[in-house]
C-alpha positions in Angstrom: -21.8 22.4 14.7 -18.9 23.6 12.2 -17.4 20.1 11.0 -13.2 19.4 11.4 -11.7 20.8 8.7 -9.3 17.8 7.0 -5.8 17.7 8.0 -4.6 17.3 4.3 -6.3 18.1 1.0 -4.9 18.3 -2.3 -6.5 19.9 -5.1 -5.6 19.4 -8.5 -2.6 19.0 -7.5 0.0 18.8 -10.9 3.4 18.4 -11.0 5.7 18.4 -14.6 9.4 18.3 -14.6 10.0 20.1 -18.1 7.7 18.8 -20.3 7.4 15.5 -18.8 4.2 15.7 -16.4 4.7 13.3 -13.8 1.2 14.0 -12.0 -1.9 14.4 -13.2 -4.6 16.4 -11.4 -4.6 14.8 -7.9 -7.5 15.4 -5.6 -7.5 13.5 -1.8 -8.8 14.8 1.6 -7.3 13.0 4.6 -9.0 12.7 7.8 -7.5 13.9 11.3 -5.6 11.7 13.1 -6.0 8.8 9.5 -3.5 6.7 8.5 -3.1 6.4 5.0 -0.9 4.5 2.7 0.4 6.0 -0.9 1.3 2.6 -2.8 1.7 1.5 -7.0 4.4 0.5 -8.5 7.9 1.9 -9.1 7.2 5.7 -10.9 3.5 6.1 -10.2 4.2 9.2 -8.7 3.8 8.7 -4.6 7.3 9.6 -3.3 7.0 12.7 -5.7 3.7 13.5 -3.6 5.0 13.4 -0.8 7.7 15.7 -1.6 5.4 18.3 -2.8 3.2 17.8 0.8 6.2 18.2 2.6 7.9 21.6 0.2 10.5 19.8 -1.0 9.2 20.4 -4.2 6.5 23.2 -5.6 3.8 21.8 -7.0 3.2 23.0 -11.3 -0.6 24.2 -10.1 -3.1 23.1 -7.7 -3.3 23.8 -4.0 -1.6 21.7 -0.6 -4.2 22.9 2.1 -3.4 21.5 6.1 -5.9 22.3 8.4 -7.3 24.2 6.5 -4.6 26.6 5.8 -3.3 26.9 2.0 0.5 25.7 2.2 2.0 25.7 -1.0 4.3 29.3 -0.4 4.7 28.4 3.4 8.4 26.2 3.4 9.1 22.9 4.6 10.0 23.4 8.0 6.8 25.9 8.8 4.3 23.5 7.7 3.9 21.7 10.6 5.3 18.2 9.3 8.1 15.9 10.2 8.9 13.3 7.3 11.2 9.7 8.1 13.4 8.7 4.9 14.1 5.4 3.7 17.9 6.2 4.3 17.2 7.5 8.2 19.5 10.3 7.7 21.1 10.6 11.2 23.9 12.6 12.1 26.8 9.5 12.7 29.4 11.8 14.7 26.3 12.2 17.2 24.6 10.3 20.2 20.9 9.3 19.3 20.4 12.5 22.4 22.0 14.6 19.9 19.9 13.4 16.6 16.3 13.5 18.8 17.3 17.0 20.2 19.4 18.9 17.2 16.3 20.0 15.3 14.6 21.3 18.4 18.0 22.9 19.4 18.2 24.8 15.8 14.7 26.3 16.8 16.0 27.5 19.9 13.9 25.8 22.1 13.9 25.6 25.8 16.3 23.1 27.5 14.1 21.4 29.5 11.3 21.4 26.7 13.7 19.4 24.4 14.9 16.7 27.3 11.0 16.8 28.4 10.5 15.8 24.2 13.2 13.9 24.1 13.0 11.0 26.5 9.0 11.1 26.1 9.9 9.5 22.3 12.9 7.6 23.5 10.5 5.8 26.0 7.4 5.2 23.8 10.3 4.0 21.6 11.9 1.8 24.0 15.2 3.6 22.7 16.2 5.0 26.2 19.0 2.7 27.0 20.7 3.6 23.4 20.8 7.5 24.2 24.8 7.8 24.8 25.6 5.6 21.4 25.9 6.3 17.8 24.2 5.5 14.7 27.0 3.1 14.0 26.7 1.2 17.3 23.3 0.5 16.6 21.2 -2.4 14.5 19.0 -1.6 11.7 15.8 -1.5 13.3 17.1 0.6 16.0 18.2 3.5 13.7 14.8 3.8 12.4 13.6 3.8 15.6 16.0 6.9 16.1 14.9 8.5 12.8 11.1 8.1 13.9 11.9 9.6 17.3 13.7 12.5 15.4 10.0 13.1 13.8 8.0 12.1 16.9 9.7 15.2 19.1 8.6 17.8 16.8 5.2 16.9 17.7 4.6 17.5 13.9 0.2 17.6 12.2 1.1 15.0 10.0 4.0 12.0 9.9 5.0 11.3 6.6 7.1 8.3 5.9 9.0 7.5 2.7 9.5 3.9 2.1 10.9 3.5 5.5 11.3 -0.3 6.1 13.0 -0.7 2.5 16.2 -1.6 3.7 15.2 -3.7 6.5 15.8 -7.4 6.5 12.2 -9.5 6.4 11.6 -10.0 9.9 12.4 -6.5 10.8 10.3 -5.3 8.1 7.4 -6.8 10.0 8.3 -6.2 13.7 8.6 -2.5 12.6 5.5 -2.7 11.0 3.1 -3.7 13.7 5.1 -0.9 16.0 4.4 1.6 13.9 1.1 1.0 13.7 0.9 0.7 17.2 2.8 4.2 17.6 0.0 5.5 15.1 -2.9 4.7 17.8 -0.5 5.6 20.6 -0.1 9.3 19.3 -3.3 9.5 17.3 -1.8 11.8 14.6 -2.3 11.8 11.2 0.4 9.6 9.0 0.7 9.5 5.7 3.0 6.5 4.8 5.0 5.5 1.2 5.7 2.2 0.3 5.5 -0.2 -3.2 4.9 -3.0 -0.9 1.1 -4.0 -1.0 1.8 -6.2 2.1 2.5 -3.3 3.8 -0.6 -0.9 2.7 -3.1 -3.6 3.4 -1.8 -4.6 7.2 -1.0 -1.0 8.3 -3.4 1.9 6.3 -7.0 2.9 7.3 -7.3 4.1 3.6 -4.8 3.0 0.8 -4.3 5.4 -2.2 -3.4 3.1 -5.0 -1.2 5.5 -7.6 -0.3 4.7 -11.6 1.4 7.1 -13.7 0.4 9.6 -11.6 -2.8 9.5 -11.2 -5.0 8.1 -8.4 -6.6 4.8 -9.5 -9.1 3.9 -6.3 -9.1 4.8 -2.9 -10.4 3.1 0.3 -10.4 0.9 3.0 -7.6 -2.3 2.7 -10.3 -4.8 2.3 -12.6 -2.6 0.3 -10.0 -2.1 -2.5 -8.8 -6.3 -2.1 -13.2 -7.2 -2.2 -14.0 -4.5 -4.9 -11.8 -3.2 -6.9 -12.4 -0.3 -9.5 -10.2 -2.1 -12.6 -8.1 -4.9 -13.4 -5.0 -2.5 -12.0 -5.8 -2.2 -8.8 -7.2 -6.0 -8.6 -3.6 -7.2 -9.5 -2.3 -5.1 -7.4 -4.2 -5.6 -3.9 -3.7 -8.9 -2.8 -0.8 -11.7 -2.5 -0.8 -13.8 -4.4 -2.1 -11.7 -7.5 -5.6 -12.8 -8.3 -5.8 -14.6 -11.7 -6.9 -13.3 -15.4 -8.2 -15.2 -17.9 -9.4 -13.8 -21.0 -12.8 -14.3 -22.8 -16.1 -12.9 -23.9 -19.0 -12.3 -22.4 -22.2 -13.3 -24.3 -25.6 -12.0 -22.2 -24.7 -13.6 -19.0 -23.0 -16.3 -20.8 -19.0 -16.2 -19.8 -17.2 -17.8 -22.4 -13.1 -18.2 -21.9 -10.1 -18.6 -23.8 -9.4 -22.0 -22.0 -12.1 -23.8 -22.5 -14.7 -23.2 -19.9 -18.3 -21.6 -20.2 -20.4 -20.0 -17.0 -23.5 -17.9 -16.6 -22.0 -15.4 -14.8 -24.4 -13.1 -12.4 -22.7 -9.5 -14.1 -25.4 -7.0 -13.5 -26.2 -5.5 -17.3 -26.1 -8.2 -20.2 -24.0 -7.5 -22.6 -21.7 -8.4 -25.5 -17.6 -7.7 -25.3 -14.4 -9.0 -24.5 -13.6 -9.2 -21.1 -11.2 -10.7 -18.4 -12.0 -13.1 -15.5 -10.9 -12.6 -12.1 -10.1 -14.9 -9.8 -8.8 -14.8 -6.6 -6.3 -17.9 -5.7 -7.9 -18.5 -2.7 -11.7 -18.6 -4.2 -10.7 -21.8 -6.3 -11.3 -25.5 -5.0 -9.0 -28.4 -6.0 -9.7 -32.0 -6.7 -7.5 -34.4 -7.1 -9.2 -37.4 -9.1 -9.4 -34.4 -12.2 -13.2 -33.5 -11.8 -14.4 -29.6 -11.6 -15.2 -27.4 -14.1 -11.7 -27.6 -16.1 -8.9 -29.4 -16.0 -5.4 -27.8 -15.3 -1.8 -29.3 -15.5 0.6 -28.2 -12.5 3.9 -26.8 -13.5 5.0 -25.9 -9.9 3.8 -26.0 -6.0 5.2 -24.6 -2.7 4.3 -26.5 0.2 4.5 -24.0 3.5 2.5 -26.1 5.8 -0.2 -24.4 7.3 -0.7 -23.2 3.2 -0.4 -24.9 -0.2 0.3 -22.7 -3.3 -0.3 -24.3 -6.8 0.9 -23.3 -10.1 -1.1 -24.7 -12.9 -1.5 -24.2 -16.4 -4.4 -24.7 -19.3 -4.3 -26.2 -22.5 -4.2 -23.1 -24.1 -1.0 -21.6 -22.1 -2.9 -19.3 -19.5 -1.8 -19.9 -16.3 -3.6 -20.5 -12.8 -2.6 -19.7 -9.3 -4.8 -21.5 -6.6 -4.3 -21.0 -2.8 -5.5 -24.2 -0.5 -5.7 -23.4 3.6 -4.2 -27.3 3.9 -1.3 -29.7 2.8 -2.2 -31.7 -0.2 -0.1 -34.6 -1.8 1.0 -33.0 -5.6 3.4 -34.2 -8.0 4.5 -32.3 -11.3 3.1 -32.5 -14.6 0.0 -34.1 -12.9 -3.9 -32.6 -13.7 -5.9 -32.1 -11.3 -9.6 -30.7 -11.7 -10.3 -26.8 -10.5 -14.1 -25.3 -9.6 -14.7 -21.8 -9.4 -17.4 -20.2 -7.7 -19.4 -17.7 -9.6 -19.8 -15.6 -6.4 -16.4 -14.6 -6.1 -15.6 -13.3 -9.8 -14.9 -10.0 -10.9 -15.2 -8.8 -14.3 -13.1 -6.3 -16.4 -13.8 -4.8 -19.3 -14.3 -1.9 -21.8 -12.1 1.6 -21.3 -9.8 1.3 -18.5 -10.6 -2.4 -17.9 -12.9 -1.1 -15.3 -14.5 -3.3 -13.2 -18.2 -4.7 -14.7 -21.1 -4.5 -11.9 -21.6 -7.6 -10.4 -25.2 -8.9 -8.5 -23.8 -10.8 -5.3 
C-alpha cells in the first residue's frame, strides 16, 4: 500500500535578501488535511515562509514540493493555494458577490460553477445575507469572513493565512478563532496559519512550528511543545503566563539557585554546570503564614476571580510569577512562602540552553 504523499514539504529551504540571510535551511513535511501554526516572535522568519510557499517570493535554494509535485518554478496562482492577509484585501467598489466570484471570473469559469461556489462559502460562512453590500458596510469580523470565503471558493490544497485576526478587537479575535477552526474540520483541507500570538497557536494548531531567526526551533503538538520543550526559547514562549527562570548551578543532582534555595533535582545524567530553573506559574503553591521552600515579597497581583496572578520577588532581585486556580486575600509588600514541586521542573543548560533530560 503506497503511503499519501505530504501535502507540503520544504527542503532546505533558504532564503537571503542581499547578503542578509533571513532563513536558514528549513526542513518540515505537513500532513494532508493538518493544521499547522508558524509562530516566534517579530522577524523569525514565518510570514517570509509563507511567501515563498505561496511564489510570492523564490526561495535562494532548496525545494517547495505539494503533493508531491516540485513547485518552486510553477507561479502563485498554479500552485493550487489560496492565502488570507492580515489586511483582507477586498475590492471596496464591489458587493461581497463580486469579491467571492472575481477570482473565479478571471479564470473564466462557468457561471453557474462560480454561483454554485459562491453561496456554498457564503453559507458555511453565514455571510449570505451580506451578499448585495460592500466592504465598507460591513464590521470587522465580517470582512474577514468575506476574505476567507474569497479563499474558500477556489477550493485551494492548502489555506494559508497571514496573521489574519491582527487587527481584530479581542473578542473578535477569539469568536473568529474557534470558527476557523471549526471551518478547518468542516472542509478538512490542509491550513497553514501565521500568527505571533502564542494564544492563538496553542488553541487552534495540530502541530505548532515555533520559528527564531529563521530557523525552526521545535515542532509538535500544542501541549507537547507547552509539557516538553526542546530549550529555554521555546519554554518562554509556549505558555501564558511565561514560565519562570531562575538561575543557578547544578551540583550532581544537587540544584543550587541564585536566590537562595537548594533541591535534589531528578535530571537524568549528574553533572556539574550552570543552568536555569523552570517553572511553570501554575506548578507553584502559595502559603500565606510565609512557610515553603523560600520566601518571596509581592510587588504586584491581579485578581480575575475564577484566577489569581502573583508577582513576587527574591531577595536577590529575580522575579517570580505564580498562577493560583482561586481568590486569595494579598496585600503589597507582604511575603508569603512559595513550594515547588520537583516533578514539574525543566532544566536548561549548556549550547543552546537546550533542555537537560529529566526522570518523571
Amino acid at each position: 500500500m503506497t503511503e499519501t504523499a505530504p501535502a507540503l514539504e520544504l527542503r532546505q529551504i533558504r532564503k537571503s535578501f542581499g547578503a542578509v540571510d533571513v532563513i536558514h535551511g528549513v526542513d518540515l513535511s505537513i500532513r494532508e488535511g493538518e493544521f499547522v501554526v508558524f509562530v516566534g516572535p517579530s522577524g523569525c522568519g514565518k510570514s517570509t515562509l509563507l511567501r515563498l510557499i505561496a511564489g510570492l517570493d523564490d526561495p535562494t535554494s532548496g525545494d517547495i514540493v505539494i503533493k508531491g509535485k516540485r513547485v518552486n518554478a510553477i507561479p502563485a496562482a498554479e500552485r493550487g493555494l489560496s492565502m488570507v492577509f492580515q489586511s483582507y484585501a477586498l475590492y471596496p467598489h464591489m458587493s461581497v458577490r463580486q469579491n467571492l466570484s472575481f477570482g473565479l471570473e478571471n479564470l473564466r469559469m462557468e457561471r453557474a460553477e462560480i454561483d454554485r461556489r459562491v453561496d456554498a462559502a457564503a453559507k458555511l460562512l453565514q455571510i449570505d445575507h451580506l451578499m448585495a453590500r460592500r466592504p465598507g458596510q460591513l464590521s470587522g469580523g465580517q470582512r474577514q469572513r468575506v476574505a476567507i470565503g474569497r479563499a474558500i471558493v477556489r477550493e485551494p490544497v492548502v489555506f494559508l493565512f497571514d496573521e489574519p485576526l491582527s487587527n481584530l478587537d479581542a473578542e473578535l479575535r477569539l469568536q473568529m478563532r474557534v470558527e476557523i477552526s471549526q471551518l478547518h474540520d468542516q472542509l478538512g483541507n490542509t491550513m497553514i496559519y501565521v500568527t505571533h500570538d502564542q494564544v492563538e497557536a496553542m488553541t487552534m494548531a495540530d502541530r505548532i512550528v515555533v520559528l527564531r531567526g529563521g530557523r525552526i526551533e521545535q515542532v509538535g503538538a500544542p501541549l507537547d511543545l507547552y509539557n516538553h520543550p526542546a530549550n529555554r526559547f521555546v519554554a518562554g514562549f509556549i505558555g501564558a503566563p511565561q514560565m519562570n527562570f531562575l538561575k543557578g548551578a547544578l551540583d550532581g543532582r544537587t540544584l543550587r539557585l541564585d536566590s537562595g534555595m537548594v533541591r535534589d533535582v531528578p535530571v537524568a545524567q549528574a553533572g556539574s554546570l550552570p543552568v536555569t530553573l523552570g517553572v511553570r506559574p501554575e506548578a507553584i503553591g502559595v502559603s500565606l503564614d510565609g512557610h515553603g521552600d523560600v520566601q518571596v515579597v509581592v510587588k504586584n497581583f491581579e485578581q480575575l476571580g475564577s484566577v489569581t496572578y502573583i508577582y513576587t520577588a527574591f531577595p536577590n532581585g529575580e522575579t517570580l510569577t505564580v498562577q493560583l486556580p482561586r481568590q486569595i486575600p494579598l496585600t503589597r509588600g507582604q511575603t508569603i512562602g512559595v513550594t515547588f514541586d520537583a516533578a514539574s521542573f525543566h532544566l536548561f543548560g549548556g549550547e543552546g540552553d537546550r533542555a537537560l533530560p529529566m526522570n518523571r
